[in-house]
TORKOL-4160 file (C-alpha; in steps of 0.2 Angstrom, whole numbers, padded with zeros to 4 digits, m for minus):
89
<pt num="1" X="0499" Y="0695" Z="0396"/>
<pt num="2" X="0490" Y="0693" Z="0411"/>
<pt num="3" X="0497" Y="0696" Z="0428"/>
<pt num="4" X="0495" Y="0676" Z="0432"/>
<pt num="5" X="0500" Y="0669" Z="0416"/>
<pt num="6" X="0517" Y="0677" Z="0419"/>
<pt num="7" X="0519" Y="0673" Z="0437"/>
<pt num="8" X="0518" Y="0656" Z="0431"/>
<pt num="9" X="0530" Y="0659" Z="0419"/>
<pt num="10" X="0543" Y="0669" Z="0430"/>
<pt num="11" X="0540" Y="0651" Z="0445"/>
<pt num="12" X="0544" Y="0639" Z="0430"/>
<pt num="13" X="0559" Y="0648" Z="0426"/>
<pt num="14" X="0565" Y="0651" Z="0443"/>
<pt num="15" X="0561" Y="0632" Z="0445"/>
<pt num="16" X="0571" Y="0626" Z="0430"/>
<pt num="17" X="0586" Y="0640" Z="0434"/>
<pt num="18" X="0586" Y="0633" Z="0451"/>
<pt num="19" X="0586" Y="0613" Z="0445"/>
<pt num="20" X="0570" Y="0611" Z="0455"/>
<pt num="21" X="0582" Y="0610" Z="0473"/>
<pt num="22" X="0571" Y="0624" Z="0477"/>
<pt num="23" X="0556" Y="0613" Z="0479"/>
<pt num="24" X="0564" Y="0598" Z="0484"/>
<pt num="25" X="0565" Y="0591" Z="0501"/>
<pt num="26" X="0584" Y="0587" Z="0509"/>
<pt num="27" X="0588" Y="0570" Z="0501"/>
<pt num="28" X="0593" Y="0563" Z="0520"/>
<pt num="29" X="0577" Y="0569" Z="0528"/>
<pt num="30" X="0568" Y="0555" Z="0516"/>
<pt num="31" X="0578" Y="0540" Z="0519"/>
<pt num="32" X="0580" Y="0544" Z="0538"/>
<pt num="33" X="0560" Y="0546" Z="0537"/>
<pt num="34" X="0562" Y="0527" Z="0529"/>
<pt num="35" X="0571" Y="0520" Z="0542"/>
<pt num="36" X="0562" Y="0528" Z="0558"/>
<pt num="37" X="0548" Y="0516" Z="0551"/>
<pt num="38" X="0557" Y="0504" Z="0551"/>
<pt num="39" X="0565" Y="0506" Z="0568"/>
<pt num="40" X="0546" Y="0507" Z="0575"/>
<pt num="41" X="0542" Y="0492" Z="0571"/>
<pt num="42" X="0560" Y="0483" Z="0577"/>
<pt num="43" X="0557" Y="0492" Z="0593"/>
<pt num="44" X="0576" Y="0493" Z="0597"/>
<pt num="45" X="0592" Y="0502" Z="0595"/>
<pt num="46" X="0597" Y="0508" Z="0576"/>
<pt num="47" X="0592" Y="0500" Z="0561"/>
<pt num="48" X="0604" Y="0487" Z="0553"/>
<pt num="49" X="0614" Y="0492" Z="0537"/>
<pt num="50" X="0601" Y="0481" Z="0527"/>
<pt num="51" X="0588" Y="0495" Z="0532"/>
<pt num="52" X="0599" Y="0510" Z="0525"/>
<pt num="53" X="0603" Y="0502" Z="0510"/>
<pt num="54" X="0583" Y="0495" Z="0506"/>
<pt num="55" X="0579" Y="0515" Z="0512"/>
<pt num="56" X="0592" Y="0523" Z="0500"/>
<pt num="57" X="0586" Y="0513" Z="0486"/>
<pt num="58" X="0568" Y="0520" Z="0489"/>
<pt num="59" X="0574" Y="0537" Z="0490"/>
<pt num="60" X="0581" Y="0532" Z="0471"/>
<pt num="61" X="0564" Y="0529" Z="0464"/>
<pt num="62" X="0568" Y="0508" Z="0468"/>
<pt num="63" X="0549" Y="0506" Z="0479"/>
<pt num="64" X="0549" Y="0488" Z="0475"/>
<pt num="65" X="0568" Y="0487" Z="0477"/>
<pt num="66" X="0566" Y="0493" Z="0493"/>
<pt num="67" X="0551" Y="0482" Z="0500"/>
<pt num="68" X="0560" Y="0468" Z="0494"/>
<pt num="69" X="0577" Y="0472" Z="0504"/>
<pt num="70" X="0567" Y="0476" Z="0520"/>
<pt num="71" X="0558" Y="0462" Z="0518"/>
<pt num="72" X="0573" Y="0449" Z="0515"/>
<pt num="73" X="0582" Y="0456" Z="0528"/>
<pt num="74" X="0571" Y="0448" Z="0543"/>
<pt num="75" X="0559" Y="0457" Z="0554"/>
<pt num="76" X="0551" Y="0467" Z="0543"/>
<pt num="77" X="0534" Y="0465" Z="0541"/>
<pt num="78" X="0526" Y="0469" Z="0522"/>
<pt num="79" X="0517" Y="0482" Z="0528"/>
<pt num="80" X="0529" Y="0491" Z="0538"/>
<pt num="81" X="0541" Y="0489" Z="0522"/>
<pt num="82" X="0527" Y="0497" Z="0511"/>
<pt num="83" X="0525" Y="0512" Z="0523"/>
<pt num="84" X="0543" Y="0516" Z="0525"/>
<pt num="85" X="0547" Y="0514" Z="0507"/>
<pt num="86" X="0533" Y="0526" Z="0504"/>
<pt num="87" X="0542" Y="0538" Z="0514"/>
<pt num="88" X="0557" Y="0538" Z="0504"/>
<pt num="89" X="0556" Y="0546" Z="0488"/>
């Protein structure tokens, strides 16, 4: 067997053993990236609970869920919701 056919394998394994929490990024750092978008553009203190809830649903795979809920809450701007939501997952 070659030498990178079983690296390969041995980093799938590790991967699978491990549930992929090696590879994936702290679940808070994503939704806080979300809302500091969001608090950039509202230029002013912390981000209403409308924004946490909208980021938390892009953080869940929601992307369209998300724009929506920023969007409906006021003050968002479609653009800024897009690019926050992005950041999310």
């Amino acid at each position: 067997m070659r030498t990178s056919t079983r690296v390969a394998g041995v980093l799938t394994g590790l991967t699978l053993a491990l549930g992929g929490a090696a590879l994936a990024p702290a679940a808070h750092a994503d939704v806080r990236d979300c809302i500091n978008v969001v608090e950039a553009q509202l230029q002013g203190g912390e981000a209403p609970s409308y924004v946490v809830t909208a980021c938390k649903t892009g953080q869940g795979g929601g992307h369209a869920g998300c724009v929506t809920g920023l969007t409906k809450g006021g003050g968002v701007t479609n653009g800024t919701a897009v690019t926050a939501c992005s950041a999310a997952p």
